[in-house]
Rosetta silent file (secondary structure, phi, psi, omega in degrees, C-alpha in Angstrom):
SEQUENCE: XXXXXXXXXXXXXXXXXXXXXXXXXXXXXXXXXXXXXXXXXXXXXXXXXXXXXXXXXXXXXXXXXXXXXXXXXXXXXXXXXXXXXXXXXXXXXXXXXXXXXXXXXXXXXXXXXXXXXXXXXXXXXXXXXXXXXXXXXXXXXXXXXXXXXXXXXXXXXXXXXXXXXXXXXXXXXXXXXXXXXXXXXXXXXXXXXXXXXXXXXXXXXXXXXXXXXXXXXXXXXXXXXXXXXXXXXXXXXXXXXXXXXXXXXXXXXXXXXXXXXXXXXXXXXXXXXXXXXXXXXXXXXXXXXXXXXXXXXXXXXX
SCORE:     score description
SCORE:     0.000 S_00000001
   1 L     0.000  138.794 -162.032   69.633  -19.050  -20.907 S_00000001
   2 L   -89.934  171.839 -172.570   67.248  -21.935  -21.578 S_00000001
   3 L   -81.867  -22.402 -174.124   64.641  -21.874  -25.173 S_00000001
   4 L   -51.814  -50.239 -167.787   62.210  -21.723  -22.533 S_00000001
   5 L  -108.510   33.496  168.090   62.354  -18.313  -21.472 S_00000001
   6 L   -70.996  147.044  159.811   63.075  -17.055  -24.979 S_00000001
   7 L  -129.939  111.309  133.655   60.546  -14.947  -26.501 S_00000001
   8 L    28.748   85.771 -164.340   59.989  -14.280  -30.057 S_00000001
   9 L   -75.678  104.898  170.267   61.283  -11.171  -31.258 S_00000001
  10 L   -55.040  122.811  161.791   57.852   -8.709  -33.051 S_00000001
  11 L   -58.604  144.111  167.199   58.508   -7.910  -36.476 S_00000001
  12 L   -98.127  122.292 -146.549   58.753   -4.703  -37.601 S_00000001
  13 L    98.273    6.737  167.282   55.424   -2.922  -38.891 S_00000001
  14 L   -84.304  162.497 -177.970   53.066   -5.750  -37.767 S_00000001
  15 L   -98.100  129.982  176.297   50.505   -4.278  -35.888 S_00000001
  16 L   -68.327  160.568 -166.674   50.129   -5.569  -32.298 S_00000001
  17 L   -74.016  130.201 -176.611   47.659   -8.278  -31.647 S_00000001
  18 L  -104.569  147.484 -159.690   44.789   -6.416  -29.654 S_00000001
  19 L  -109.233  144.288 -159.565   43.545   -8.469  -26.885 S_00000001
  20 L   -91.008   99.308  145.748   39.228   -9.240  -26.404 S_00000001
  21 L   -61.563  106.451  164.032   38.736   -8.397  -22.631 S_00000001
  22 L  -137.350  150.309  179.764   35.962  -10.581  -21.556 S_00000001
  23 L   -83.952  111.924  177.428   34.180  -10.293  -18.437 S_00000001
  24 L   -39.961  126.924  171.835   32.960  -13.431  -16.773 S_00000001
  25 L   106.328   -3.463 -177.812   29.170  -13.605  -16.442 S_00000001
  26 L  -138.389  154.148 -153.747   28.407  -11.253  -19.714 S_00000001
  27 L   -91.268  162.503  172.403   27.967  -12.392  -23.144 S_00000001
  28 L   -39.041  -48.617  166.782   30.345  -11.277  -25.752 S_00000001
  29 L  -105.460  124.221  165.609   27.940   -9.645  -28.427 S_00000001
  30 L   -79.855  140.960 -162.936   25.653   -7.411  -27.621 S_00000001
  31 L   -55.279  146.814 -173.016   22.380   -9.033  -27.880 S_00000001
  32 L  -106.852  173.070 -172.528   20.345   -7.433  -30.549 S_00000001
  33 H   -55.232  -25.236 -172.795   16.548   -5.994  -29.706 S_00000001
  34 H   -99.201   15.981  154.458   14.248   -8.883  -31.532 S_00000001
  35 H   -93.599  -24.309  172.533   16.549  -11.422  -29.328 S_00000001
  36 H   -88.699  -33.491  145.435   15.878   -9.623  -26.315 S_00000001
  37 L   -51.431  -36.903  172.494   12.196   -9.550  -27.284 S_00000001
  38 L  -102.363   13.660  172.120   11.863  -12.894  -27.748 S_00000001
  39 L   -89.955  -44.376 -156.316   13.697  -14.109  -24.410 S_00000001
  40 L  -106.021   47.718  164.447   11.385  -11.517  -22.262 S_00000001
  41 H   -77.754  -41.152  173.946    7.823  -11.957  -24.402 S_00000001
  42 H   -70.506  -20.304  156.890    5.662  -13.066  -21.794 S_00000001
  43 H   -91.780  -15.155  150.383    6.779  -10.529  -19.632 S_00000001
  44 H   -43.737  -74.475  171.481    6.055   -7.960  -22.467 S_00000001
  45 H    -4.762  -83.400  158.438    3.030   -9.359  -22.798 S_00000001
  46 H   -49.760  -45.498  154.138    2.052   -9.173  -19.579 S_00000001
  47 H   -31.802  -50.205 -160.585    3.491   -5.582  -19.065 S_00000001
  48 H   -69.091  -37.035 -163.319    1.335   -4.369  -22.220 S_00000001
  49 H   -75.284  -22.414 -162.195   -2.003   -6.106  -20.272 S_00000001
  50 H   -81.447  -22.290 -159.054   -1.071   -4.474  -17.331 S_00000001
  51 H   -88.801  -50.216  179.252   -0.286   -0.913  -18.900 S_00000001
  52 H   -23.161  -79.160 -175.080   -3.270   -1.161  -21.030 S_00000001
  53 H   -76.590   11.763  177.505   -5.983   -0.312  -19.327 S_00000001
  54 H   -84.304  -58.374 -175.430   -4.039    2.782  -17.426 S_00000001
  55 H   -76.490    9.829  175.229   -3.367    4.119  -20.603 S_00000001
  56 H   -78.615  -64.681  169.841   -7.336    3.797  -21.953 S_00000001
  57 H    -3.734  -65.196 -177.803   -7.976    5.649  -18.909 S_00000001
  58 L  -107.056   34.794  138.419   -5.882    8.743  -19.293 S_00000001
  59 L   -92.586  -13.587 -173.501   -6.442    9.087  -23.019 S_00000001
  60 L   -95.323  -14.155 -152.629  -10.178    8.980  -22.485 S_00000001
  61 L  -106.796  -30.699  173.638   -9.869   11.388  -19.389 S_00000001
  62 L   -81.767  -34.333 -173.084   -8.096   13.778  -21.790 S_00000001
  63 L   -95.094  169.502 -166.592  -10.351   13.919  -24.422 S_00000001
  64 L   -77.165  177.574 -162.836  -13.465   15.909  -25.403 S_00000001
  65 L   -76.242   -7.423  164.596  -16.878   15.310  -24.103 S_00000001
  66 L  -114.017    6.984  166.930  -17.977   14.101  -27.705 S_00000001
  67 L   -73.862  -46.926  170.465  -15.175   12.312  -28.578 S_00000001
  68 L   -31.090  126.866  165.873  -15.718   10.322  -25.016 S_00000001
  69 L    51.248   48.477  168.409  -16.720    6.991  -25.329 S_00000001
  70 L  -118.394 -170.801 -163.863  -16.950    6.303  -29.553 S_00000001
  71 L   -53.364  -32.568 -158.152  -14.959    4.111  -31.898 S_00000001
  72 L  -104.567  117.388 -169.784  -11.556    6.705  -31.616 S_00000001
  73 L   -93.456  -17.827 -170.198   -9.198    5.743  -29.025 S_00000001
  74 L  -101.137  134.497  167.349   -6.200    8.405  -29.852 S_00000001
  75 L   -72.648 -175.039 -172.412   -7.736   11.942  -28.827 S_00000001
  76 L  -130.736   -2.805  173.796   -7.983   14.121  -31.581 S_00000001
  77 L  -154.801  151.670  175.013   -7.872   17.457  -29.160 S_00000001
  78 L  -134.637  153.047 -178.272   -6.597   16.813  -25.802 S_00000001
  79 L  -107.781   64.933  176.345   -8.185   18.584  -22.772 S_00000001
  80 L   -40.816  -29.525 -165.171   -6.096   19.160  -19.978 S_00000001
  81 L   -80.269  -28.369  174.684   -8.836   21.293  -18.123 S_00000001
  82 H   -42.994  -45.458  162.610  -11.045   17.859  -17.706 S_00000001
  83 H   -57.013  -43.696  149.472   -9.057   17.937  -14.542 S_00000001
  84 H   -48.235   -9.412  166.724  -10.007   21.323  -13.121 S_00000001
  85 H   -98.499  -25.243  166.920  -13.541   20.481  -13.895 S_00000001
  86 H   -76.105  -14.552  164.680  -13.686   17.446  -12.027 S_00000001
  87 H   -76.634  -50.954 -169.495  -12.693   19.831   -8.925 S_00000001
  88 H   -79.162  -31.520  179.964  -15.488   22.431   -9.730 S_00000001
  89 H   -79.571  -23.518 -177.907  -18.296   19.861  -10.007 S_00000001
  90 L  -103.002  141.111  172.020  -16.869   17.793   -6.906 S_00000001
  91 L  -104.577   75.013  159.763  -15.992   18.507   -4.108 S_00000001
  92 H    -3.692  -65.893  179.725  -12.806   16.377   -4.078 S_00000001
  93 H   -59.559  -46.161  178.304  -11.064   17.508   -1.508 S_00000001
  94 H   -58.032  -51.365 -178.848  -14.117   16.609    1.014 S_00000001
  95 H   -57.065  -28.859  162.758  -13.951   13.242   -0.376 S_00000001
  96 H   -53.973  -53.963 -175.167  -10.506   13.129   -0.096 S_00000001
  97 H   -99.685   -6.994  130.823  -10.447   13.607    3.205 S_00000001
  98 H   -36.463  -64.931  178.044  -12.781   11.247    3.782 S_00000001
  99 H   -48.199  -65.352 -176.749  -11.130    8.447    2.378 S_00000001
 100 H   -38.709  -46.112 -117.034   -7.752    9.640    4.560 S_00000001
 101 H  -115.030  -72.731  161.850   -9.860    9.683    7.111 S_00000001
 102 H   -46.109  -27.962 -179.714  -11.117    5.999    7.154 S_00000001
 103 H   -72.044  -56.699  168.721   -7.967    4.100    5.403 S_00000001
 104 H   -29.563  -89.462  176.639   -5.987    6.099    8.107 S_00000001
 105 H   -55.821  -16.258 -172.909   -7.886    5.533   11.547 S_00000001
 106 H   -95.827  -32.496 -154.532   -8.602    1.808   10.224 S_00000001
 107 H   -89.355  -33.961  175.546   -5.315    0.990    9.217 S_00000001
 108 H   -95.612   19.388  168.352   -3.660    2.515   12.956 S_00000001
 109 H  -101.258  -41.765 -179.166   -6.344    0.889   15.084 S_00000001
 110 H   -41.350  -51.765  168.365   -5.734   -2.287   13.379 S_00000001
 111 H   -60.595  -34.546  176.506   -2.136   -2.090   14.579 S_00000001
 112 H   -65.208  -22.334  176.850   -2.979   -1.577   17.996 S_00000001
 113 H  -105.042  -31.929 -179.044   -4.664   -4.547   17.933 S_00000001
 114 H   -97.625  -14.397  151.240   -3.546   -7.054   15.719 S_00000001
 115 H   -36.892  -77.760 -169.975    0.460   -6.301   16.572 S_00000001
 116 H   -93.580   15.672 -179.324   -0.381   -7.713   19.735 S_00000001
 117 H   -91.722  -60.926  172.719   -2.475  -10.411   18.951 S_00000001
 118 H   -29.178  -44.048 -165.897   -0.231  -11.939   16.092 S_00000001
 119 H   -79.202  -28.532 -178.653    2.751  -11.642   18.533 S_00000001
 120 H   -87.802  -12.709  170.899    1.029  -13.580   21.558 S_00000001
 121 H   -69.213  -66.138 -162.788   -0.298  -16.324   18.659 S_00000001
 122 H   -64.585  -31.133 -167.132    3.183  -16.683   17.103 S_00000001
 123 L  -115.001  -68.082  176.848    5.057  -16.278   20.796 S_00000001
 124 L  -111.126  157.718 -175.194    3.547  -17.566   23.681 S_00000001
 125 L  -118.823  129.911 -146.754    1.846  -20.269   24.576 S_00000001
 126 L  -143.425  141.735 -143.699   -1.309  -20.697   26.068 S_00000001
 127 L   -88.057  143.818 -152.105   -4.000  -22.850   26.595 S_00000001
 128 L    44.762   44.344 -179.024   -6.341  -22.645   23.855 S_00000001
 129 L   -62.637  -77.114  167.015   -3.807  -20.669   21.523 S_00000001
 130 H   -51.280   -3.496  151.682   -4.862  -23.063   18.566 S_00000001
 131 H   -86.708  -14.539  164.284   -8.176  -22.616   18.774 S_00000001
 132 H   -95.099  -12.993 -148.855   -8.319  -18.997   18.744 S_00000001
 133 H  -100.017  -53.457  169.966   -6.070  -19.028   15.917 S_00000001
 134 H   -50.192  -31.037 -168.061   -8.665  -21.254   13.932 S_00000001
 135 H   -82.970   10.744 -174.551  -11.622  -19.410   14.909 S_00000001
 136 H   -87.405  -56.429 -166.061   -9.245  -16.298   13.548 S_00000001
 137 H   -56.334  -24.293 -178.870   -8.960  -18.352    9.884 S_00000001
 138 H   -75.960  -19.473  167.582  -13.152  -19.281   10.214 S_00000001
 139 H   -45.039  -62.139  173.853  -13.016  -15.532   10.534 S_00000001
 140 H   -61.873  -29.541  174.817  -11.425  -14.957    7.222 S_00000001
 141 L   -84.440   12.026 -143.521  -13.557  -17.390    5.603 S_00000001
 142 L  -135.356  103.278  175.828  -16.895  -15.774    7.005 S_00000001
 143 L   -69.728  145.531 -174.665  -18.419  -13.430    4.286 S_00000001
 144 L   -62.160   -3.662  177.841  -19.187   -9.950    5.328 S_00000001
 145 L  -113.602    8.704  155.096  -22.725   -9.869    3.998 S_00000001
 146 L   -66.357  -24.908 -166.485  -23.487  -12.562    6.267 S_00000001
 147 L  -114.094   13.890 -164.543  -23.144  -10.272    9.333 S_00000001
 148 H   -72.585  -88.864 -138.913  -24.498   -6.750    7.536 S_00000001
 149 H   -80.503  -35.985  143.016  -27.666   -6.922    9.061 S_00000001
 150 H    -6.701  -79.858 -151.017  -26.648   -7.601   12.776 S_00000001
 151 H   -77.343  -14.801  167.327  -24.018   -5.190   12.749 S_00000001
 152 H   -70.470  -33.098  172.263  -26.089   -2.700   10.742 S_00000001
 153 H   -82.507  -45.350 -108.606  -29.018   -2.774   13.876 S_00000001
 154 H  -115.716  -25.011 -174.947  -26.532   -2.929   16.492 S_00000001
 155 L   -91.003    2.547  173.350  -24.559    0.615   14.693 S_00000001
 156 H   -64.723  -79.225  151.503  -28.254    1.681   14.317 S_00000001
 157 H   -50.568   16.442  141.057  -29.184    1.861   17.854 S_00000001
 158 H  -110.259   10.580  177.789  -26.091    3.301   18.523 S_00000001
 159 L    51.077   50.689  179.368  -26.783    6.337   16.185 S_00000001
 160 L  -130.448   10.027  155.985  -23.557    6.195   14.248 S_00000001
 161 L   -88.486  159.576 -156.485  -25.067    5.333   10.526 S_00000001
 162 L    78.137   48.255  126.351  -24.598    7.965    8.259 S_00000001
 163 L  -132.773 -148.829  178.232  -20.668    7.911    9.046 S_00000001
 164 L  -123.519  -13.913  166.593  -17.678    6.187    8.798 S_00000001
 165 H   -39.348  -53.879 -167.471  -17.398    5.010   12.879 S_00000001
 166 H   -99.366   37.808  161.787  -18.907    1.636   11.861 S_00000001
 167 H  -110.782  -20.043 -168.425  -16.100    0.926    9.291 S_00000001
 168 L  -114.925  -24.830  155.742  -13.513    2.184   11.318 S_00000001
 169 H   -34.540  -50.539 -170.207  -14.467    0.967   14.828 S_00000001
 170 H   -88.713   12.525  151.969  -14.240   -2.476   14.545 S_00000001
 171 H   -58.023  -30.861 -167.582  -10.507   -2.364   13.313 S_00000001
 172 L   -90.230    8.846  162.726   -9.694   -1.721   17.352 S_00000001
 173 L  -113.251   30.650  174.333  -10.782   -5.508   18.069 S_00000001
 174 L   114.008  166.881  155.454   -8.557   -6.957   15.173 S_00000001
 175 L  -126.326  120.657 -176.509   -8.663   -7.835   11.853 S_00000001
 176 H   -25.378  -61.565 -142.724   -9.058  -11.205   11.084 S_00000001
 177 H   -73.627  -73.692  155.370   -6.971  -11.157    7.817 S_00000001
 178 H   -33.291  -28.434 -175.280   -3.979   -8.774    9.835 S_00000001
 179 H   -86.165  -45.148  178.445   -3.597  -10.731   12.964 S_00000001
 180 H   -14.978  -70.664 -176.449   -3.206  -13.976   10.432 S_00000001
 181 H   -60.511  -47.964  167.721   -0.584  -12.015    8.319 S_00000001
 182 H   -60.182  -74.552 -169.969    1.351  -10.436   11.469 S_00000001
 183 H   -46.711  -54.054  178.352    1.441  -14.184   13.125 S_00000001
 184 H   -57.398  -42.544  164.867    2.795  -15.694   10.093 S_00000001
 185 H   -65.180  -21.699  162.552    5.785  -13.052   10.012 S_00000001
 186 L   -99.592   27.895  158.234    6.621  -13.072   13.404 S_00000001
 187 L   -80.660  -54.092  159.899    7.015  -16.793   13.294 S_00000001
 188 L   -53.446  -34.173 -175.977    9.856  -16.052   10.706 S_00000001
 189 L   -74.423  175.562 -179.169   12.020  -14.115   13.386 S_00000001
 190 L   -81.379  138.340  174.746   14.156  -16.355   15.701 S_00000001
 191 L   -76.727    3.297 -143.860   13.165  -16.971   19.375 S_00000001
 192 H  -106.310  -13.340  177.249   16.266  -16.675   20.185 S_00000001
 193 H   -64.828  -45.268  124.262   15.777  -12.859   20.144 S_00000001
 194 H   -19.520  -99.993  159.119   12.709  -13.617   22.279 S_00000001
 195 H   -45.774  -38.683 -172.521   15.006  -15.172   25.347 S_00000001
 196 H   -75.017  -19.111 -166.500   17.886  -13.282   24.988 S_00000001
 197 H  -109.356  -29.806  162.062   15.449  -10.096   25.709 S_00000001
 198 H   -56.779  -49.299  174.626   13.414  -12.460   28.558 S_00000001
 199 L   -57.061  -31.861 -152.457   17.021  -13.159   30.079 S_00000001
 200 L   -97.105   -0.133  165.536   17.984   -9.535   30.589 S_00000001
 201 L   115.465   -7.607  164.842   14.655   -8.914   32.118 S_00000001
 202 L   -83.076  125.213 -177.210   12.232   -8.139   29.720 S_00000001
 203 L   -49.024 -174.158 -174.998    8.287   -8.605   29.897 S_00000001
 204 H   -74.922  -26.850  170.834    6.490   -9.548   27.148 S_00000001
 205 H   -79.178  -56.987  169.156    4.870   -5.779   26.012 S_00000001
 206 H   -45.486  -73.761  173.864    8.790   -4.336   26.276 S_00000001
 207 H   -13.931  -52.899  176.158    9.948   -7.576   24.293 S_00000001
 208 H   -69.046  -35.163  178.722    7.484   -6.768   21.676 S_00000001
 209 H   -96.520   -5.760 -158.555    8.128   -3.179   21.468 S_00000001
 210 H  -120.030  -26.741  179.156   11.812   -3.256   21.730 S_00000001
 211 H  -141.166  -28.190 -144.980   13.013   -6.355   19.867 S_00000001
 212 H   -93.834  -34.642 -146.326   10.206   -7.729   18.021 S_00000001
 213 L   -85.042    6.621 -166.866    8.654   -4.635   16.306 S_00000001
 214 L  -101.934  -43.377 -167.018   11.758   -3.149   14.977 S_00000001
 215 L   -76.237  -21.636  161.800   12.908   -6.357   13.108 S_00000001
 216 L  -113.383   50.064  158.169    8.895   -6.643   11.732 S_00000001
 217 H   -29.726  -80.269 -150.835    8.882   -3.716    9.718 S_00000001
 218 H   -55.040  -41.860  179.818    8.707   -5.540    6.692 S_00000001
 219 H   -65.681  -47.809  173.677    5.779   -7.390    7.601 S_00000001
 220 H   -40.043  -55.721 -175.393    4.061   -4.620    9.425 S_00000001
 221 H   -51.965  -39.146  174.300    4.332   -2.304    6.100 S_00000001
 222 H   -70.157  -37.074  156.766    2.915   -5.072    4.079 S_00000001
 223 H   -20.909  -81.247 -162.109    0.057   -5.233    6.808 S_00000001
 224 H   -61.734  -69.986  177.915   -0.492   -1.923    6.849 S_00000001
 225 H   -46.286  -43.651 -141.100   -0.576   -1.245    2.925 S_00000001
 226 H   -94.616  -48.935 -143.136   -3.117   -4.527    1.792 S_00000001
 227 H   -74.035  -69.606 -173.733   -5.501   -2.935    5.099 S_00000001
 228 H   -48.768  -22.296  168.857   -5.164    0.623    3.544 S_00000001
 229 H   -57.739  -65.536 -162.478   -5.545   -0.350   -0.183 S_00000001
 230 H   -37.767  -66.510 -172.396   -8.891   -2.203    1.180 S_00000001
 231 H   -59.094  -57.836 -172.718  -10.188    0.876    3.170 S_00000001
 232 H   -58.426  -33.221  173.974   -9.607    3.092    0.547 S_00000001
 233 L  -106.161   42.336  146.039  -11.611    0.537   -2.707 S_00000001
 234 L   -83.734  134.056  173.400  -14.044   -0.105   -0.106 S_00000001
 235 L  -116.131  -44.983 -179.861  -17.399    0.624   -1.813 S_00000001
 236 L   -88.169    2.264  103.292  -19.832   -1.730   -0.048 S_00000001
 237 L   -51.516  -12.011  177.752  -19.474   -0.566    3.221 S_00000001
 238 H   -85.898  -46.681  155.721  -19.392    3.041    2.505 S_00000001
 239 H   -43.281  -32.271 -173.009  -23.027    2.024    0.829 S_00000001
 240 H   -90.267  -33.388 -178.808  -24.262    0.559    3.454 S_00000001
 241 H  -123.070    6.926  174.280  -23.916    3.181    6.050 S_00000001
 242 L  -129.690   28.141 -178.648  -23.138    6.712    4.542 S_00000001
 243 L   -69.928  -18.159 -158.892  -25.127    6.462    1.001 S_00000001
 244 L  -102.826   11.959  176.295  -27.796    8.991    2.584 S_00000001
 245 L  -128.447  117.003  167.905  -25.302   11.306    4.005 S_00000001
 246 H   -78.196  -10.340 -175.767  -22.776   12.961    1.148 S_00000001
 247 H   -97.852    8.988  139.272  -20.510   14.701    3.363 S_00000001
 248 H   -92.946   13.544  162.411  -19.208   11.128    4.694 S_00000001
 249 L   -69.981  148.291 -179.444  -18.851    9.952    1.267 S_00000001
 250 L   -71.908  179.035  150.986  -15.449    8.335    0.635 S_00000001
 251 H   -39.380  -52.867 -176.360  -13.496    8.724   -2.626 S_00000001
 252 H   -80.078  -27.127  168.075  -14.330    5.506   -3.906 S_00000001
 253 H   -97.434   -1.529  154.193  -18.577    5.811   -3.565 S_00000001
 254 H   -62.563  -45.042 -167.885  -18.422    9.296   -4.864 S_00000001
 255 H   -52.572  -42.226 -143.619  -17.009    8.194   -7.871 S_00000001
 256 H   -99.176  -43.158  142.838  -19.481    5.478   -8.369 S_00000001
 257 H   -85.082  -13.172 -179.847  -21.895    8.338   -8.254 S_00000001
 258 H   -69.574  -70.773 -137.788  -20.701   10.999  -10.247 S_00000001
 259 H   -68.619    0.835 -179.237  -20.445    8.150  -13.117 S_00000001
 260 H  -101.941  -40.166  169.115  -24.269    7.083  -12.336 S_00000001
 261 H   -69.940  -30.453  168.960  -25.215   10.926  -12.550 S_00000001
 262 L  -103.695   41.685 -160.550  -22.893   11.680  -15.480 S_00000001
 263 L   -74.609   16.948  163.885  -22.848    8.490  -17.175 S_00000001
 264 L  -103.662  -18.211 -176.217  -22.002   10.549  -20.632 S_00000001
 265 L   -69.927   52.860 -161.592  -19.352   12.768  -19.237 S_00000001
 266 H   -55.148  -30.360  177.317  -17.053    9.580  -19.725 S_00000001
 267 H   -41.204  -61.655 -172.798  -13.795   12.268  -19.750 S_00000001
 268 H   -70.618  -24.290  141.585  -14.832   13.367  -16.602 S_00000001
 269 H   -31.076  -80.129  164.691  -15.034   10.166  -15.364 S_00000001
 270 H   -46.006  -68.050 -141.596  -11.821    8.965  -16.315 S_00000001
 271 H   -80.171  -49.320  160.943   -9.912   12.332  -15.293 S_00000001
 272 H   -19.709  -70.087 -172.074  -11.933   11.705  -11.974 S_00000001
 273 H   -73.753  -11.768  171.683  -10.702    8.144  -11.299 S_00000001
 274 H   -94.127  -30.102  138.774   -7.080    9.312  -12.156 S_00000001
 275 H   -19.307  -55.694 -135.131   -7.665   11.910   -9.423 S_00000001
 276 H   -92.759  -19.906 -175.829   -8.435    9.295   -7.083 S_00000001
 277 H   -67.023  -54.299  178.848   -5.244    7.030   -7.798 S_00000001
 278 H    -7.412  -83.034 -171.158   -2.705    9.857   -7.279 S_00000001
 279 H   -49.350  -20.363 -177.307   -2.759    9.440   -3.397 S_00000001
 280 H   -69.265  -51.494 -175.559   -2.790    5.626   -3.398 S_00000001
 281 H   -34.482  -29.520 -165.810    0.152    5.949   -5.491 S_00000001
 282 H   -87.962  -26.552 -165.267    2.181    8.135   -3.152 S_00000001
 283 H   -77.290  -40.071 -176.830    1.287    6.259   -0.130 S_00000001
 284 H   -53.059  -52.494 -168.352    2.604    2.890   -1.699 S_00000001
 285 H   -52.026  -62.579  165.121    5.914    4.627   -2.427 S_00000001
 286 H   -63.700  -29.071 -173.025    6.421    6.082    0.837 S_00000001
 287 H   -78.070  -41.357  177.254    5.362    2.818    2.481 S_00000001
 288 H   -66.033  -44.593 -173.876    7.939    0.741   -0.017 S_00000001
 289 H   -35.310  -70.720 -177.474   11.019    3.064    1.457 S_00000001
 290 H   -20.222  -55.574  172.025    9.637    1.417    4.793 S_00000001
 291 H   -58.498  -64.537 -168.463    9.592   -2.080    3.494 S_00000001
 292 H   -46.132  -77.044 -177.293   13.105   -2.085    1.646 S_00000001
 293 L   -25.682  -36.811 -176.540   14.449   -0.830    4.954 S_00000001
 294 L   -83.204  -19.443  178.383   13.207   -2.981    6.875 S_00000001
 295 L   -65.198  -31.584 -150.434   14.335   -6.468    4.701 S_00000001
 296 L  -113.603   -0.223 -178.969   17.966   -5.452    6.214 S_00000001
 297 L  -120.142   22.333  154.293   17.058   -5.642   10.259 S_00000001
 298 L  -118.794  171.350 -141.876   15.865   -9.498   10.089 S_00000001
 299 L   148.173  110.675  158.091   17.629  -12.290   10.525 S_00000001
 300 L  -109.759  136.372 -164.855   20.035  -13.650   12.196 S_00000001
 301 L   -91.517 -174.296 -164.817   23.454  -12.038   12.432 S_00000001
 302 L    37.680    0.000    0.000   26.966  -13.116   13.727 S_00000001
């Protein structure tokens, strides 16, 4: 037997040597808390700015109506019922359904329209393609209180101010901003996806509904969310054509009156405006499911 393959015989009553697992990719020591603070401070930072004014919000929304807007930022009684009182002076729910009612029909007429105008910008080509596509971006660039008083006679004479029809109609010829945003994302999918569904016999409306629209989820969702955030803070349309009728006010220009009629009730205020977030909150959530899901069917595979 060679010295090579000899081993060393362990003494007896040494303790065996215990052996340090370590796992590639993780440090040794655990890090301690003011080292992990001072790696991630600017995203504390940032975190704290963003968190900030949420939590001013609901501590003032909590507190009593003479506590409400001094010097003392921590309540000193807190007042849960400031929510049930913003329901008895408002009627919430109308307003509520209001909003739903405009984010909603604007955000699924938009799709009917701007689905298939992004997909014939980004997919086929046609004489004077570029030129619609700029006059879409001179679109985007074209402020909206340039065209208020036009479009304010023209829903006039059609007897639909004092509602929400001339905010939510003109989502079913496009949105400027949406066809943009759709055309840049279906530009990301492959053509090849495009031919291969052209070979086998499909027009251009199947094509779209069948190969295009499954694989631009992600884009759609993103669409769809920026239009409905929009609809939903819209103030200055909701001014312009329902201030003289309250039972089309939205969420967002009730608010903006309660706090001009109450401007001491700051509680109610607050507990108001944390009312009004709830639903945005929920919708983004369900709408993110959408998105993640959708990140996994684009692509190309094999």
């Amino acid at each position: 037997m060679s010295a090579s393959t000899l081993t060393r015989p362990q003494a007896s009553g040494a303790a065996p040597r215990r052996r340090t697992r370590v796992v590639e990719g993780t440090p040794w020591r655990r890090r301690s808390p003011l080292v992990f603070v001072a790696d991630h401070a600017l995203l504390i930072a940032l975190a704290v700015m963003f968190v900030a004014p949420f939590v001013f919000v609901l501590l003032t929304a909590v507190m009593s109506p003479e506590q409400a807007g001094t010097s003392f930022s921590w309540p000193t009684s807190w007042h849960w019922d400031n929510f049930a009182q913003v329901f008895e002076k408002l009627p919430m729910l109308k307003y509520f359904g209001n909003s739903f009612l405009y984010a909603g029909l604007a955000t699924l007429f938009m799709l009917v329209s701007s689905v298939p105008a992004g997909y014939a910008l980004a997919r086929i080509r046609f004489r004077g393609s570029r030129l619609y596509f700029f006059a879409i971006i001179a679109m985007m660039l074209l402020p909206p209180q340039v065209t208020s008083v036009p479009l304010y006679v023209m829903w006039s004479r059609l007897g639909l101010t004092g509602s929400l029809w001339p905010l939510i109609l003109p989502n079913l010829l496009g949105d400027a901003f949406s066809i943009f945003l759709l055309r840049q994302f279906f530009l990301t999918i492959p053509a090849e996806y495009s031919e291969a569904a052209r070979i086998d016999g499909c027009g251009e409306l199947r094509t779209l509904w069948r190969v295009i629209l499954p694989m631009a989820r992600p884009g759609i969702a993103a669409t769809s969310i920026f239009l409905f955030f929009a609809s939903w803070n819209d103030y200055y349309g909701p001014l312009l054509y329902t201030s003289e009728n309250e039972s089309a006010w939205p969420v967002s220009y009730a608010l903006a009156q309660f706090r001009g009629s109450r401007s001491v009730d700051w509680n109610l205020t607050m507990a108001a405006t944390l009312i009004a977030m709830v639903p945005v909150v929920l919708v983004f959530l369900l709408a993110q499911r959408a998105f993640v899901r959708g990140v996994t069917l684009t692509g190309v595979k094999g």
